[in-house]
C-alpha positions, 0 to 999 in steps of 0.5 A: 383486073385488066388483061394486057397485050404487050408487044415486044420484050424488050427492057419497056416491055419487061418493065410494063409486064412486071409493073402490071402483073405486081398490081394484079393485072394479067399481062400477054408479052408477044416476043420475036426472038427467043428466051436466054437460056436459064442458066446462061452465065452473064457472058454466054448472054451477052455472047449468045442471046439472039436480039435481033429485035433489039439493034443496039443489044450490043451497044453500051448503056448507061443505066442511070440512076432515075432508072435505078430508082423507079426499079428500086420502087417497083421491083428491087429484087431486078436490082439484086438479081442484076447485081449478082450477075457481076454488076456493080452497084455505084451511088450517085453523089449528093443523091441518097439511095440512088445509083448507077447499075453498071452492067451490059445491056443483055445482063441486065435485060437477061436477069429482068427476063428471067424474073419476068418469066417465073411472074404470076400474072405474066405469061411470054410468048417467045419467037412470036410476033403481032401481025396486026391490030384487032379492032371493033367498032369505035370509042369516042369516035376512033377505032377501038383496038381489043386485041392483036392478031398473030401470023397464023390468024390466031387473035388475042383479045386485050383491054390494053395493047401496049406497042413496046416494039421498040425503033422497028415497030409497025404501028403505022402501018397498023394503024393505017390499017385500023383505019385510024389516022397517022400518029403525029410524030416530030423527028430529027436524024442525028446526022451521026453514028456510034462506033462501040468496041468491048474490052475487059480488064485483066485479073487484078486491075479495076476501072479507073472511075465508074461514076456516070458519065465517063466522056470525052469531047474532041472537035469531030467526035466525043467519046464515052466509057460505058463501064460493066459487069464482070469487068466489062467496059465499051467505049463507043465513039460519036460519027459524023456520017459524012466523015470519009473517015468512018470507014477506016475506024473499022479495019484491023486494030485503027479504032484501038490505035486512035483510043491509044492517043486519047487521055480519057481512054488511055488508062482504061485500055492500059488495064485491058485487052479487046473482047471484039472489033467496033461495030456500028449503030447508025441511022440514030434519030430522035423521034417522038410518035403521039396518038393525040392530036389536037387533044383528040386521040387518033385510037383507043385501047392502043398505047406505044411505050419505049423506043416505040414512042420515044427515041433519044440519042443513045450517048445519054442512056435517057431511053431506059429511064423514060421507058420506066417512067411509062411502064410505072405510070402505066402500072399505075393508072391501067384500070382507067384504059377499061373505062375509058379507053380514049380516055386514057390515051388523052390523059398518058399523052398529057402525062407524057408531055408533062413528065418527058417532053422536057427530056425530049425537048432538050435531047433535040436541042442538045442532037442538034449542037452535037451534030454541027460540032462534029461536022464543023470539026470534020471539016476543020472549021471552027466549033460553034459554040453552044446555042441553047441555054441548057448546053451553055450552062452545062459547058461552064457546069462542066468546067467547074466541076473539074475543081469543085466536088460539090458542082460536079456532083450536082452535074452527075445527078443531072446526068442521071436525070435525077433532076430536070433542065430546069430544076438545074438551071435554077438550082441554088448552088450551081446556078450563081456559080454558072452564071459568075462563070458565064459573065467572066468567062464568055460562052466556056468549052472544055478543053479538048484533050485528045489528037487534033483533027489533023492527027486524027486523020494520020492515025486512022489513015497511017 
């Protein structure tokens, strides 16, 4: 049995608490804000639960199928308790038992917490947060962390501590203070940010699809509708952080006057009214933080997960599946972290570029297009087309998938991360139609269905 510290409870840190506790272990979760209330209704957590912590709590989710199937495997009875909340439970096509759960992220969060709280093996400290790292002596030459530190000085000691803190964590600074050396880490800003409003169908209607992704490309800006729970949707839109226009979409009524003109958005909002003005998330990056470097871990008995360790572009909804990714491979393989803690730090971070890196290496990739898009298109200049091979073979999958079921369905389990870029690129019925596509046709773009950027500027300004 292995006695866990984990640092935050946030979607990864809930996740690794349940995963370790189902397999025995005793997990310790230090948590900031406080608990929902226990018999808070789905909307009363959206409205009222306090996640200051979580910046993007409000923001829309995708919760994909590769998300639903490791909970399926892990903890089916999340599922069910988020589905009885008002989550719809949509199969993905050509993929078996997997499925998008279309819900709110504070609904989801919300039922995870509670079943969290009532585990055996699991105890939540709400309002409480780590101050720092304890360590004694070393583990194959780096600072062993046993423990964590709380404001008042109490310490808790750990076999394991698991950093899942999210996009604030200190672990810098921690370990710098552990005197470890710094984390080795690659990161992109976006160069963007989301612009996200609530609405909710009137009594009677029902959304006009709800397979996963729902999105929409202009040349400055891409849209998605996150479908929900309880007849919740948000639509969130992409924002050059250079556009003199972001300000405007925040006044009175002008981002719902724009998404008026827009055919992806305009059935959803005919069937709907506003739960709330847009609001902003910005200062997106996609960053990855490693403890080892060279293949030699910079600490031992300290492990990051979640956004702690992996950051992606929001759009894709890719940071809760990776998140349950780490948290069951970490459930799975903890009682090594004992024995070997430096150990362990090598062989998770092997894991890790074995099983995400392709997942974050393509997200770079895909950011860094997205970005010169967007600002081509603010600018009124010419869309480039697409760079990489990934994108060039999604923007011809995209086309194709408009008239034939069979690779549209193909599309959406890689959308769901059901299977992986390259898996996609070699697959057997998709690929020889992608690439006829790509010798008749050139380097393809979706038809742009939507105001042009002139009309845009009328609407938002007028």
């Amino acid at each position: 049995m292995t006695k866990i510290v984990v640092i935050g409870a946030g979607m990864g840190g809930l996740a690794t608490a349940l995963f370790c506790a189902r397999r025995g272990h005793t997990v310790t979760v230090l948590e900031r804000d406080d608990r929902p209330k226990p018999d808070a209704s789905a909307d009363e957590d959206f409205r009222s639960w306090e996640r200051a912590g979580v910046p993007h709590a409000r923001q829309g989710h995708n919760f994909l199928g590769l998300s639903s199937r490791v909970m399926r495997e892990e903890a089916p009875d999340v599922l069910d308790a988020v589905a009885a909340r008002g989550a719809p439970r949509v199969p993905v096509p050509g993929a078996g038992e997997d499925e998008n759960l279309l819900s709110r992220r504070l609904v989801y969060e919300g039922a995870l917490r509670r079943i969290v709280d009532a585990e055996p093996g699991v105890e939540v400290y709400p309002g409480t947060s780590a101050e720092g790292l304890v360590t004694r002596g070393e583990a194959a030459g780096v600072p062993h962390v046993v423990g964590v530190r709380l404001p008042g000085g109490e310490e808790i000691a750990a076999d394991l501590v698991v950093d899942a803190a999210g996009r604030r964590a200190r672990s810098d600074r921690w370990l710098a203070e552990a005197g470890c050396r710094a984390a080795v880490e690659t990161a992109q800003p976006c160069g963007f940010h989301y612009l996200t409003q609530h609405f909710r169908l009137r009594e009677g209607e029902s959304f006009p699809r709800s397979t996963v992704p729902i999105y929409a490309k202009l040349d400055y800006t891409k849209l998605v509708v996150f479908a929900a729970d309880n007849g919740c949707f948000q639509v969130s839109m992409t924002v050059a952080t250079g556009d003199p226009l972001r300000h405007r979409l925040r006044e009175p009524g002008v981002y719902q006057r724009f998404l008026e003109t827009v055919p992806l958005t305009v059935p959803w909002l005919e069937r709907s009214t506003p739960m709330d003005e847009p609001h902003p998330m910005a200062r997106l990056e996609d960053r990855w933080r490693r403890l080892v470097s060279g293949g030699v871990p910079v600490v031992a008995g300290y492990l990051l997960l979640g956004d702690a360790a992996m950051q992606t572009n929001p759009a894709f909804g890719r940071g809760v599946p990776l998140a349950f990714l780490q948290a069951r491979r970490l459930a799975e393989t903890v009682e090594a972290a004992r024995a070997d803690p430096a150990g362990f730090t090598v062989q998770f971070d092997e894991w890790a570029e074995q099983h995400l890196g392709v997942w974050f290496n393509a997200q770079l990739a895909s950011s860094r297009e997205q970005r010169e898009h967007i600002e081509a298109g603010v600018r009124g200049e010419p869309v480039p087309p697409a760079s990489s091979r990934v994108s060039r073979f999604l923007d011809a999958l995209a086309v194709l998938s408009e008239e034939q079921p069979d690779i549209d369905a193909v599309q959406l389990q890689f959308f769901n991360m059901l299977m992986t870029p390259q898996a996609l690129l070699s697959h057997p019925v998709a690929a020889p139609r992608v690439h006829d596509h790509l010798r008749e046709h050139g380097d393809p773009a979706a038809p742009a269905r939507g105001p042009d950027r002139a009309e845009f500027e009328r609407l938002v300004t007028g």
